[in-house]
N, CA, C and O atoms as CSV, one atom per row, in Angstrom:
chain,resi,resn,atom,element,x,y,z
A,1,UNK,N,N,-136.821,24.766,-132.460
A,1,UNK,CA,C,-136.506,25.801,-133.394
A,1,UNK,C,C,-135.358,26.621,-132.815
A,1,UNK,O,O,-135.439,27.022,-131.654
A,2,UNK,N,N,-134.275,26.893,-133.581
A,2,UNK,CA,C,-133.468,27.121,-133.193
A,2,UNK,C,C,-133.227,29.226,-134.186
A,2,UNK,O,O,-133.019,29.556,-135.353
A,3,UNK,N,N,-133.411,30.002,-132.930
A,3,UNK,CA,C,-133.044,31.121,-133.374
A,3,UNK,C,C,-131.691,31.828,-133.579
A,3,UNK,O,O,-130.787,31.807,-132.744
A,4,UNK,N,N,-131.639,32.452,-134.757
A,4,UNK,CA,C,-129.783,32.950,-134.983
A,4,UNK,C,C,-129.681,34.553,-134.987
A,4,UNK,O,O,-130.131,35.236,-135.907
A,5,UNK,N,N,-129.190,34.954,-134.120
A,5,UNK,CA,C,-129.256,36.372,-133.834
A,5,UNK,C,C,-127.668,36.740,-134.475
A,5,UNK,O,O,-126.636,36.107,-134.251
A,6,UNK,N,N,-127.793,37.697,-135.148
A,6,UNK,CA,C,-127.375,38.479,-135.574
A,6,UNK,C,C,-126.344,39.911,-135.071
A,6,UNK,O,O,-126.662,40.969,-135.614
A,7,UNK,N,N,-125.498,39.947,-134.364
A,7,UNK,CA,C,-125.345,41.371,-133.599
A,7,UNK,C,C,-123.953,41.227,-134.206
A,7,UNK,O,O,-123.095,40.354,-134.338
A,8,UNK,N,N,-124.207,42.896,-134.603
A,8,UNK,CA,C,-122.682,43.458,-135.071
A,8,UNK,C,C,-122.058,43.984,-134.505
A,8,UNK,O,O,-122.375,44.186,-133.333
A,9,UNK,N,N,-120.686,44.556,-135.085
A,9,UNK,CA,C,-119.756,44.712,-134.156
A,9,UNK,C,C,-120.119,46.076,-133.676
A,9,UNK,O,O,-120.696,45.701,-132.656
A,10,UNK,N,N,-120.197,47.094,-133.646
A,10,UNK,CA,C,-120.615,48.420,-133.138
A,10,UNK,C,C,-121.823,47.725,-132.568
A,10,UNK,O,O,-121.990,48.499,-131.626
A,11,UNK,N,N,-122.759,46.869,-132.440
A,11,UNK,CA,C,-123.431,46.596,-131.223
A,11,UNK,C,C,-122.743,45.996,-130.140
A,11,UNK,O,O,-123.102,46.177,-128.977
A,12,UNK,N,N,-122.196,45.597,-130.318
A,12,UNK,CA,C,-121.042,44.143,-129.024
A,12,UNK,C,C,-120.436,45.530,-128.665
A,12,UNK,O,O,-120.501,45.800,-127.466
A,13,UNK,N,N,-119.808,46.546,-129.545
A,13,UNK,CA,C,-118.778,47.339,-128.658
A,13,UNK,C,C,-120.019,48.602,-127.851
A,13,UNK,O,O,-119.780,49.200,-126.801
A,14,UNK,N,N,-120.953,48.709,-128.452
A,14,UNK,CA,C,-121.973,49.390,-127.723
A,14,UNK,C,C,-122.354,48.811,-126.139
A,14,UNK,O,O,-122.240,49.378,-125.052
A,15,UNK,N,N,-122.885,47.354,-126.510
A,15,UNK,CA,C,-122.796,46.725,-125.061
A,15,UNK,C,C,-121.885,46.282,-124.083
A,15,UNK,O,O,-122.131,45.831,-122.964
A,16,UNK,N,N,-120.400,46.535,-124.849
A,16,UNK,CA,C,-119.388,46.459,-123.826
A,16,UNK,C,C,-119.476,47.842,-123.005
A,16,UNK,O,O,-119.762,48.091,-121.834
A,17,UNK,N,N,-119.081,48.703,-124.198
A,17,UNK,CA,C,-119.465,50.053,-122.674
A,17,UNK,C,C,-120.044,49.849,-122.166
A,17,UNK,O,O,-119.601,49.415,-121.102
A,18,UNK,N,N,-121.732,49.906,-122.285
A,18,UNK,CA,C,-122.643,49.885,-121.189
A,18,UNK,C,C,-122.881,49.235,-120.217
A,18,UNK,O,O,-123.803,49.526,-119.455
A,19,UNK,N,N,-121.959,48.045,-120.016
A,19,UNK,CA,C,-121.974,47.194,-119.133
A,19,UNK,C,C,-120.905,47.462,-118.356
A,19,UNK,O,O,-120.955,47.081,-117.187
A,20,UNK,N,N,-119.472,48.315,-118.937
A,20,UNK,CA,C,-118.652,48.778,-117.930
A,20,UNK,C,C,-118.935,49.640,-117.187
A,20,UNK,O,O,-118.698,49.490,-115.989
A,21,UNK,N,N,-119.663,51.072,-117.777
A,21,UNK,CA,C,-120.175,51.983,-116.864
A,21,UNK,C,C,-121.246,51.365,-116.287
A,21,UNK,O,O,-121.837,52.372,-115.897
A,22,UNK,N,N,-121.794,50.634,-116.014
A,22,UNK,CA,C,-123.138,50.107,-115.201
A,22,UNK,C,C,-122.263,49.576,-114.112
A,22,UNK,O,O,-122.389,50.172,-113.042
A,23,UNK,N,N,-121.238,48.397,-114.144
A,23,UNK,CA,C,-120.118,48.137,-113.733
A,23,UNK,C,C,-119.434,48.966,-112.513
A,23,UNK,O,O,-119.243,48.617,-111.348
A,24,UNK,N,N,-119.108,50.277,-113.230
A,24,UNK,CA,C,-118.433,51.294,-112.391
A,24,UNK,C,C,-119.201,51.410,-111.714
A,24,UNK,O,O,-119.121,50.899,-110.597
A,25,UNK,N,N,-120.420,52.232,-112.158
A,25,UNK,CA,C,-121.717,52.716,-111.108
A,25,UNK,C,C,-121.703,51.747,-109.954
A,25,UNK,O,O,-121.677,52.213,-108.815
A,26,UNK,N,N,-121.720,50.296,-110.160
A,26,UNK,CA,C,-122.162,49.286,-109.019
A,26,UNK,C,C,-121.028,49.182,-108.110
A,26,UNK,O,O,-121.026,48.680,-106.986
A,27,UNK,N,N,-120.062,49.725,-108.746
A,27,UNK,CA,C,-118.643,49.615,-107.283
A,27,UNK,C,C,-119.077,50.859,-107.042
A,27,UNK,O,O,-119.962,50.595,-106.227
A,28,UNK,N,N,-119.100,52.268,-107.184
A,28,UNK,CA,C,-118.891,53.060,-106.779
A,28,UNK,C,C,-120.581,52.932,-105.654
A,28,UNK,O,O,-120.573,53.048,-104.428
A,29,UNK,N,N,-121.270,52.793,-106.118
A,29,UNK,CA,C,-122.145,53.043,-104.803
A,29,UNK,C,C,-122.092,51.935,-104.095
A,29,UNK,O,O,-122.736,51.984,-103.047
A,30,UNK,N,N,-121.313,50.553,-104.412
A,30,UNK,CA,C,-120.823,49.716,-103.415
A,30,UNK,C,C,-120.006,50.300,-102.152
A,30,UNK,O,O,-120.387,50.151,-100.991
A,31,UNK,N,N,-118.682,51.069,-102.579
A,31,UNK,CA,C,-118.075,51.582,-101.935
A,31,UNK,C,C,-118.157,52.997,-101.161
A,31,UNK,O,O,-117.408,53.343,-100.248
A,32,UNK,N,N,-119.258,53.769,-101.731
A,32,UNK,CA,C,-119.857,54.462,-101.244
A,32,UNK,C,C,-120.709,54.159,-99.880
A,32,UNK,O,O,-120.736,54.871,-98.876
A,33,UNK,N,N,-121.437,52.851,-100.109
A,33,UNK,CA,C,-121.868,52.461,-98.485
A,33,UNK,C,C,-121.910,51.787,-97.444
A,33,UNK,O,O,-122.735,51.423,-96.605
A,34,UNK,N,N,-120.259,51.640,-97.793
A,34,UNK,CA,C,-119.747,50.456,-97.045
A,34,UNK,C,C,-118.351,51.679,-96.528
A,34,UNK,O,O,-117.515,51.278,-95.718
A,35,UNK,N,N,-118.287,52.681,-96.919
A,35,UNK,CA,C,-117.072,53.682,-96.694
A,35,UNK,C,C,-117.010,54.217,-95.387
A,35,UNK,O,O,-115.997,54.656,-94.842
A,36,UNK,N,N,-118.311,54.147,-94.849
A,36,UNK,CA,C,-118.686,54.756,-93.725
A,36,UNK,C,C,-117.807,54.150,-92.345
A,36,UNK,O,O,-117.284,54.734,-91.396
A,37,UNK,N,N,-117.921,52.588,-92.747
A,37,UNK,CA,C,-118.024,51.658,-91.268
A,37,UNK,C,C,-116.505,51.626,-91.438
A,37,UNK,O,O,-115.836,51.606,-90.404
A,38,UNK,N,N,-115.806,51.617,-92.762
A,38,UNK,CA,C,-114.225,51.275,-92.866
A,38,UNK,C,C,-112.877,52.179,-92.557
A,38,UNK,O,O,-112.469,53.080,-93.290
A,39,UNK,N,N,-112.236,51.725,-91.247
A,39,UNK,CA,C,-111.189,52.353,-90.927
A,39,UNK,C,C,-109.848,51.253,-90.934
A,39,UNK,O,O,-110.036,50.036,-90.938
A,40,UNK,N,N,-108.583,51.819,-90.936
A,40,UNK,CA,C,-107.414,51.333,-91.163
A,40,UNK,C,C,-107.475,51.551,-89.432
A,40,UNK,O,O,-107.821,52.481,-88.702
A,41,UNK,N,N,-106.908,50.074,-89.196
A,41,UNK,CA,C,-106.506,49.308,-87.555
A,41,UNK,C,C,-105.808,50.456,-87.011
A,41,UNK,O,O,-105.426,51.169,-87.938
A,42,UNK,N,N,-105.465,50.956,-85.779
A,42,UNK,CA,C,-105.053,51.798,-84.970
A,42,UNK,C,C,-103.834,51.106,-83.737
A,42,UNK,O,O,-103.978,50.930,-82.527
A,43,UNK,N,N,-102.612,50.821,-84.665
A,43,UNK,CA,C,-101.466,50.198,-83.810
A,43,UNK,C,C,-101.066,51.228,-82.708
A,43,UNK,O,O,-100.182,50.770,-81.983
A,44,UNK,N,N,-101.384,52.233,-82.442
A,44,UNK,CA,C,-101.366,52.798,-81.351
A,44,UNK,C,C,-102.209,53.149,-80.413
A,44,UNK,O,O,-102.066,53.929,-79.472
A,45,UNK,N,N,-103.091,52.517,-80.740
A,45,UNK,CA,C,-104.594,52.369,-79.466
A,45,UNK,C,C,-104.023,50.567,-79.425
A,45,UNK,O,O,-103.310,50.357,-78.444
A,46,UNK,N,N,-104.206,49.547,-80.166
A,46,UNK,CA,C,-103.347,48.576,-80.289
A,46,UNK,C,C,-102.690,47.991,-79.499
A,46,UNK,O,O,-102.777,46.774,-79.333
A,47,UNK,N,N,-101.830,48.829,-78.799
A,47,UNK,CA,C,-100.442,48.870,-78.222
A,47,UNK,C,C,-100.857,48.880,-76.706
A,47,UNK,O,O,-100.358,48.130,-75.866
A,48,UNK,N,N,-102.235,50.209,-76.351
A,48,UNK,CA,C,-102.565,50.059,-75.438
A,48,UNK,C,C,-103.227,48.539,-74.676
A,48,UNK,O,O,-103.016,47.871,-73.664
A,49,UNK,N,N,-104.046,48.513,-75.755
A,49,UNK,CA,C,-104.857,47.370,-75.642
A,49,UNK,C,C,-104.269,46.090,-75.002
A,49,UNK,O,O,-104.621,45.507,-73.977
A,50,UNK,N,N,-102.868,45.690,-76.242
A,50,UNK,CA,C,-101.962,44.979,-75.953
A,50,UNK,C,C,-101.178,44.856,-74.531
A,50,UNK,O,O,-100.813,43.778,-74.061
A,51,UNK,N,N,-100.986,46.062,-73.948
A,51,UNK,CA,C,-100.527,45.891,-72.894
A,51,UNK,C,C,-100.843,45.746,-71.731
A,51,UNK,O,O,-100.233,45.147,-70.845
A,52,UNK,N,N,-102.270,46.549,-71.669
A,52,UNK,CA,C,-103.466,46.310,-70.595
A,52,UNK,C,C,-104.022,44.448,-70.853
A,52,UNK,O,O,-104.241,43.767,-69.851
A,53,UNK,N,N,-104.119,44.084,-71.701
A,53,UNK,CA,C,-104.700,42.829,-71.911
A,53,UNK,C,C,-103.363,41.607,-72.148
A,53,UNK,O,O,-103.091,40.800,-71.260
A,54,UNK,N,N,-102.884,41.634,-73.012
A,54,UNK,CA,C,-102.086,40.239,-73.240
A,54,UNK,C,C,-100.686,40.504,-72.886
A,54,UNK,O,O,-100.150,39.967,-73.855
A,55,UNK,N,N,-99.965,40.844,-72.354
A,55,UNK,CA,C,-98.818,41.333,-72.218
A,55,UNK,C,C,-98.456,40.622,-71.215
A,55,UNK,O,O,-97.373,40.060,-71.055
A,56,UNK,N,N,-99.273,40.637,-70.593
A,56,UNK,CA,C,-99.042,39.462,-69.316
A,56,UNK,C,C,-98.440,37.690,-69.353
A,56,UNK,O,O,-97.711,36.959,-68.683
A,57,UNK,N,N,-99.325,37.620,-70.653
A,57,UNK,CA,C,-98.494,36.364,-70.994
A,57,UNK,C,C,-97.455,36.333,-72.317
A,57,UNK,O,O,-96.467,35.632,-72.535
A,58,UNK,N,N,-98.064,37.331,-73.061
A,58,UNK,CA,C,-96.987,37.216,-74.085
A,58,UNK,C,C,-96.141,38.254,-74.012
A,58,UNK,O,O,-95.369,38.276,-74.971
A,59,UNK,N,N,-95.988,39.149,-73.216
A,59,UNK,CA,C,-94.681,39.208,-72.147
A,59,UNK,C,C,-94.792,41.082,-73.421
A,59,UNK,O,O,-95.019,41.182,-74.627
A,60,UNK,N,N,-94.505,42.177,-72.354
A,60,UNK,CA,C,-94.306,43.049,-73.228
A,60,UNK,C,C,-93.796,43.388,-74.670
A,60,UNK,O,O,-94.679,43.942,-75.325
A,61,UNK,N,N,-92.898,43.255,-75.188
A,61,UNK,CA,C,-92.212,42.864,-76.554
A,61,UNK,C,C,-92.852,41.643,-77.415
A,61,UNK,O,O,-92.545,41.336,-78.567
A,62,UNK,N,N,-93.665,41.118,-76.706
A,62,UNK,CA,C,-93.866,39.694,-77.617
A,62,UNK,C,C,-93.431,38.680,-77.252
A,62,UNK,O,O,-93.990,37.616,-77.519
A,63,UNK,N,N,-92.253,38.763,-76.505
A,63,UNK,CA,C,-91.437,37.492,-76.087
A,63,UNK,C,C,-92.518,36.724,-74.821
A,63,UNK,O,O,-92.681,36.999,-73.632
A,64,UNK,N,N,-93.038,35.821,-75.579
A,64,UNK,CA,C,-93.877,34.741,-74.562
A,64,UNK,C,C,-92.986,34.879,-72.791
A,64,UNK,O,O,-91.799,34.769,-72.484
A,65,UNK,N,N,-94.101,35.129,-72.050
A,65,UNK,CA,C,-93.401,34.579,-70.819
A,65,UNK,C,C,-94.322,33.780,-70.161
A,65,UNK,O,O,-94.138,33.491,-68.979
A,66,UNK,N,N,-95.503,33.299,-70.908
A,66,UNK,CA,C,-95.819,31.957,-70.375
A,66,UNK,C,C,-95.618,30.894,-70.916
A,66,UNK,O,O,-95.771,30.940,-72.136
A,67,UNK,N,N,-95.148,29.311,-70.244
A,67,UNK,CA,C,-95.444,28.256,-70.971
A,67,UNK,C,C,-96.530,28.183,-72.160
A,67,UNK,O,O,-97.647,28.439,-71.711
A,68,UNK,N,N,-96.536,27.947,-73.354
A,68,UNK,CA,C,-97.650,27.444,-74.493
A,68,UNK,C,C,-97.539,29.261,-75.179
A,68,UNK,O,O,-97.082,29.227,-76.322
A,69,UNK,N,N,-97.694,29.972,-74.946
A,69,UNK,CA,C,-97.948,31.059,-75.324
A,69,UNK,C,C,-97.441,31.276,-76.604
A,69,UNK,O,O,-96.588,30.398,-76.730
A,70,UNK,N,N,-97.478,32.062,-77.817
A,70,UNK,CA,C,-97.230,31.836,-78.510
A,70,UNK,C,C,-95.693,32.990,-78.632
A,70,UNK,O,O,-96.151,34.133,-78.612
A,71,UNK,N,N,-94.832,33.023,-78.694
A,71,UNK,CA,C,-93.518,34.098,-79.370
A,71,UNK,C,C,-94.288,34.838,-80.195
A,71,UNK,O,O,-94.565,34.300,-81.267
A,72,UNK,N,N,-94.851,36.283,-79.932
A,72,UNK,CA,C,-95.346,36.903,-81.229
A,72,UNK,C,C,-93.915,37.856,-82.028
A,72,UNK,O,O,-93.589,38.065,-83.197
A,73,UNK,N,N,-93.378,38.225,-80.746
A,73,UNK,CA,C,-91.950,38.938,-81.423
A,73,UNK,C,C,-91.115,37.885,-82.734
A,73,UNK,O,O,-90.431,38.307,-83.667
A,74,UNK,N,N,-91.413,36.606,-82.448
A,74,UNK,CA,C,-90.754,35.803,-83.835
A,74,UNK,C,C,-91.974,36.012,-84.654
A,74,UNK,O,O,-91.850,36.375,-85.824
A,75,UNK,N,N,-92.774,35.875,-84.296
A,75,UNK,CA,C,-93.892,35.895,-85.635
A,75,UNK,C,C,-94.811,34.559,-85.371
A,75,UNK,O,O,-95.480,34.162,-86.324
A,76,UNK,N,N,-94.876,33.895,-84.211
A,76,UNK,CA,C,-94.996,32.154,-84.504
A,76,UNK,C,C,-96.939,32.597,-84.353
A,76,UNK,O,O,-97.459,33.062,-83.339
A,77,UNK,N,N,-97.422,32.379,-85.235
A,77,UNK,CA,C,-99.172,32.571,-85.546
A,77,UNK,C,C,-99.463,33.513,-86.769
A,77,UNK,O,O,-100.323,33.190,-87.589
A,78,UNK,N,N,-98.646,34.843,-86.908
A,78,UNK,CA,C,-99.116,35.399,-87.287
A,78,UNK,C,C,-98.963,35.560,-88.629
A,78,UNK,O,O,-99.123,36.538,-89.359
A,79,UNK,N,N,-98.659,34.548,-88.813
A,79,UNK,CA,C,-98.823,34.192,-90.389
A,79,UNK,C,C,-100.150,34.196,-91.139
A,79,UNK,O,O,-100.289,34.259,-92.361
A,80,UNK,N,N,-100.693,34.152,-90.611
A,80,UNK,CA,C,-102.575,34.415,-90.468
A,80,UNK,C,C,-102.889,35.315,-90.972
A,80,UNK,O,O,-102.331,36.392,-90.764
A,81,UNK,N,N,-103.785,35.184,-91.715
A,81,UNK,CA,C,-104.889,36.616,-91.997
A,81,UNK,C,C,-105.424,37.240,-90.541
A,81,UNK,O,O,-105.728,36.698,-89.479
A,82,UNK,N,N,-105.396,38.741,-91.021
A,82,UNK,CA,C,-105.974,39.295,-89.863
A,82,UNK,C,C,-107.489,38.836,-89.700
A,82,UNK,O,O,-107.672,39.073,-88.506
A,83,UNK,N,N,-108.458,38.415,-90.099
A,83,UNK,CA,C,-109.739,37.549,-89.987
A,83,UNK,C,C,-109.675,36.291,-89.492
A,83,UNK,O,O,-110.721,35.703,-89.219
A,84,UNK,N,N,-108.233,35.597,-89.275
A,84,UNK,CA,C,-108.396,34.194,-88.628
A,84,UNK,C,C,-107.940,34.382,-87.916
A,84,UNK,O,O,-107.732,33.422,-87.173
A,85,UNK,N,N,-107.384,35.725,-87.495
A,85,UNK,CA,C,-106.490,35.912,-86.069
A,85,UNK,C,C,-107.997,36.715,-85.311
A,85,UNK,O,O,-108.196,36.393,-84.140
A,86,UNK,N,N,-108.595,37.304,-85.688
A,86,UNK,CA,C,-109.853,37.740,-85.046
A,86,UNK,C,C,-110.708,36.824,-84.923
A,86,UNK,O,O,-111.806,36.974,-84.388
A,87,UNK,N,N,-110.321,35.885,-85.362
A,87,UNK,CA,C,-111.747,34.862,-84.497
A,87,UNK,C,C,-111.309,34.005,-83.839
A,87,UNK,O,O,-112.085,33.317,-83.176
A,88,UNK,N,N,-109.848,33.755,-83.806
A,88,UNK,CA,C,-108.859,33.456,-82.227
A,88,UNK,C,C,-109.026,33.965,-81.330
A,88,UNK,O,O,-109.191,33.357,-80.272
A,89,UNK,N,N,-109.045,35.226,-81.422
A,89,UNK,CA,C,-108.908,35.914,-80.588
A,89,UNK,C,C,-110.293,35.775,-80.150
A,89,UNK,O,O,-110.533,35.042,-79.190
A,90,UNK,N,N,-111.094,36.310,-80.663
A,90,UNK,CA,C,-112.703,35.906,-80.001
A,90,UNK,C,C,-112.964,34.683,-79.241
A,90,UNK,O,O,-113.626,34.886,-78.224
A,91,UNK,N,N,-112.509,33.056,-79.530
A,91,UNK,CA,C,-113.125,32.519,-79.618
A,91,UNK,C,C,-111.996,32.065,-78.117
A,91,UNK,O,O,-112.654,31.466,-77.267
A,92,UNK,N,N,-110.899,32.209,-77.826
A,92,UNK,CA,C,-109.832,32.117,-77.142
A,92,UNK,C,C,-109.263,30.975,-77.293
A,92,UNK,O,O,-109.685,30.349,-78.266
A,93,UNK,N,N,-108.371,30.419,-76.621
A,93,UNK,CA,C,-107.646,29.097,-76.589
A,93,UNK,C,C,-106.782,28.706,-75.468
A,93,UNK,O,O,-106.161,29.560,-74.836
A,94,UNK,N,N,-106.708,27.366,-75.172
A,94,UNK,CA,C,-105.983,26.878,-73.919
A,94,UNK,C,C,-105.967,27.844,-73.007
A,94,UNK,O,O,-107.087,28.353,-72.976
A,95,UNK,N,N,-105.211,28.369,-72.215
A,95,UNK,CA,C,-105.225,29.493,-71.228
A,95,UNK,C,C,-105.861,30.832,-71.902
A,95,UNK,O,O,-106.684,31.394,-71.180
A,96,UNK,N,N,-105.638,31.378,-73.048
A,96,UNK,CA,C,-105.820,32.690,-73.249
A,96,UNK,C,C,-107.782,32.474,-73.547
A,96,UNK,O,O,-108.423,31.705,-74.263
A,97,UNK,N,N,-108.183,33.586,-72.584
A,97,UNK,CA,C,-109.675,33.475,-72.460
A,97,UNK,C,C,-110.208,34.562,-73.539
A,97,UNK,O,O,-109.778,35.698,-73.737
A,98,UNK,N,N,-111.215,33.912,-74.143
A,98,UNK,CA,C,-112.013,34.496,-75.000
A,98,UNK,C,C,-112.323,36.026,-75.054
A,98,UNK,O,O,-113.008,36.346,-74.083
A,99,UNK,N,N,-111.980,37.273,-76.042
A,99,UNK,CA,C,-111.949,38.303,-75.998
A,99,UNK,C,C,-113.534,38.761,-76.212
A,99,UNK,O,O,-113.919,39.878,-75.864
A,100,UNK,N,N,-114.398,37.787,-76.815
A,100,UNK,CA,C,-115.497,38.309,-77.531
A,100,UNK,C,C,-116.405,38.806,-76.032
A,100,UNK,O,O,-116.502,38.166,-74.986
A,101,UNK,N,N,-116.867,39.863,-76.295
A,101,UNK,CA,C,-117.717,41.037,-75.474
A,101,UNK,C,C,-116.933,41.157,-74.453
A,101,UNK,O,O,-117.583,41.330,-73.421
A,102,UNK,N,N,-115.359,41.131,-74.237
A,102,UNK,CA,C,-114.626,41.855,-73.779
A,102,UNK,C,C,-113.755,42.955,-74.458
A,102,UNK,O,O,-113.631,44.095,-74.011
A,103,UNK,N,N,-113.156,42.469,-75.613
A,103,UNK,CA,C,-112.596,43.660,-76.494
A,103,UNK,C,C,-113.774,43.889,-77.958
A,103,UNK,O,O,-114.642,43.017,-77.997
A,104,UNK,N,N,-113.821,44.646,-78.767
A,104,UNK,CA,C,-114.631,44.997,-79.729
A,104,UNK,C,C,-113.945,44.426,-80.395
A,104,UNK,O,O,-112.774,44.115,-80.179
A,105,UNK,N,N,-114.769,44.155,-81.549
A,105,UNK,CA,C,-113.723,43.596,-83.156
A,105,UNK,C,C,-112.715,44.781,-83.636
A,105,UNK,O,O,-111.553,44.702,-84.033
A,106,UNK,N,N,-113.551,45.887,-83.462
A,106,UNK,CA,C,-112.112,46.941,-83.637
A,106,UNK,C,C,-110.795,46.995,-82.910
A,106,UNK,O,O,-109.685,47.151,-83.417
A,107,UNK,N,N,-111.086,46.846,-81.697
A,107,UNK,CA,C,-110.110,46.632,-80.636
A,107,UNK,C,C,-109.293,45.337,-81.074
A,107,UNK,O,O,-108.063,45.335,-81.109
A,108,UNK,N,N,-109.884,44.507,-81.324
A,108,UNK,CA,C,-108.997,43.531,-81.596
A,108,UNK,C,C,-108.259,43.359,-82.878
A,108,UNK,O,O,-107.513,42.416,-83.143
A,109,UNK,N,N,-108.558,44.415,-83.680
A,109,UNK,CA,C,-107.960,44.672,-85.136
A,109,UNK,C,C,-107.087,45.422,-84.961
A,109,UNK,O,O,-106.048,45.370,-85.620
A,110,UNK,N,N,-107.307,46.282,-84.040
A,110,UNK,CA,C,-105.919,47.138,-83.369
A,110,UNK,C,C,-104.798,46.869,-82.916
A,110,UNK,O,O,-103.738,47.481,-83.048
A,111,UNK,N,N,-105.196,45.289,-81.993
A,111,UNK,CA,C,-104.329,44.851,-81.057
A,111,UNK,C,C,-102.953,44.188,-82.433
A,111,UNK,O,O,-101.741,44.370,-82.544
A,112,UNK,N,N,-104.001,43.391,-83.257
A,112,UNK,CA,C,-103.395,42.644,-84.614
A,112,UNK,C,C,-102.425,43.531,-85.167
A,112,UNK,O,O,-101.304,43.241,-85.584
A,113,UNK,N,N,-103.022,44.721,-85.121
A,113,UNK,CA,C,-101.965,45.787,-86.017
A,113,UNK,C,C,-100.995,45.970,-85.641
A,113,UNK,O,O,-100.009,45.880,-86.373
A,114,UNK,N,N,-100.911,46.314,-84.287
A,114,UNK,CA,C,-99.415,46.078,-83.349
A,114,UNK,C,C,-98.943,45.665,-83.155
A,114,UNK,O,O,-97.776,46.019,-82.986
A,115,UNK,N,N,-99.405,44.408,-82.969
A,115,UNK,CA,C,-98.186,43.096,-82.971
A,115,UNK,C,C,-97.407,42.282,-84.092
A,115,UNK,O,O,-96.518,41.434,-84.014
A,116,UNK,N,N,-98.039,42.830,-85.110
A,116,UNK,CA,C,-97.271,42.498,-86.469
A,116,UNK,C,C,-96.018,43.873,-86.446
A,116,UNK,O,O,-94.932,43.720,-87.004
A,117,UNK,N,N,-96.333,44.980,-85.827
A,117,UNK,CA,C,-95.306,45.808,-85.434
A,117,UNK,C,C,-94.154,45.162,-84.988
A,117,UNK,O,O,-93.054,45.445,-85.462
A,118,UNK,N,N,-94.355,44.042,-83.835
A,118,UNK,CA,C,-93.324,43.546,-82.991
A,118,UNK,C,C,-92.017,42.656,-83.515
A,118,UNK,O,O,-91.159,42.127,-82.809
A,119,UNK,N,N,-92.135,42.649,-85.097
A,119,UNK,CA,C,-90.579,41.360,-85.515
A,119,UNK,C,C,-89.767,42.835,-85.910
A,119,UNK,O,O,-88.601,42.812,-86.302
């Protein structure tokens, strides 16, 4: 049995509002509790980071001064989302040793921020 419902137009435009403001409501207390933990990267804590930690091989400015290293002053990686460059960085590679429970994920979102500073 096949039922045929009926809904008019001042109902459809009734349930479009109500589904946008329900809508709104669900971002806004989305973003409401997720607002807390979210900060914009800190290229000048970054910078520190950068220089106490990787600078050594990828040479102050960026300019690699080890064999394999990557040129960050040209840009060569960071074509990357900052999320695939943070789990490089965590996870490390060839010579460069793994940052994870040595720098924080913040720290290392910092470091990201600065070196996209460097072209």
């Amino acid at each position: 049995m096949i039922l045929k419902m009926r809904i008019g137009k001042a109902n459809i435009e009734k349930l479009s509002r109500a589904s946008l403001v329900l809508a709104t409501i669900a971002v806004a207390l989305l973003a409401a509790g997720f607002s807390s933990g979210v900060y914009a990267a800190d290229h000048i804590k970054g910078r520190e980071l950068y220089d106490r930690n990787c600078s050594v091989c990828h040479g102050p400015t960026g300019q690699s001064v080890m064999p394999g290293a990557p040129n960050l002053a040209r840009g060569e990686g960071m074509l990357k989302p900052d999320f695939t460059l943070l789990a490089s960085i965590r996870a490390g590679r060839n010579a460069m040793p793994a940052y994870q429970g040595i720098l924080s994920d913040r720290d290392i979102m910092d470091v990201i921020a600065y070196v996209r500073t460097l072209h």
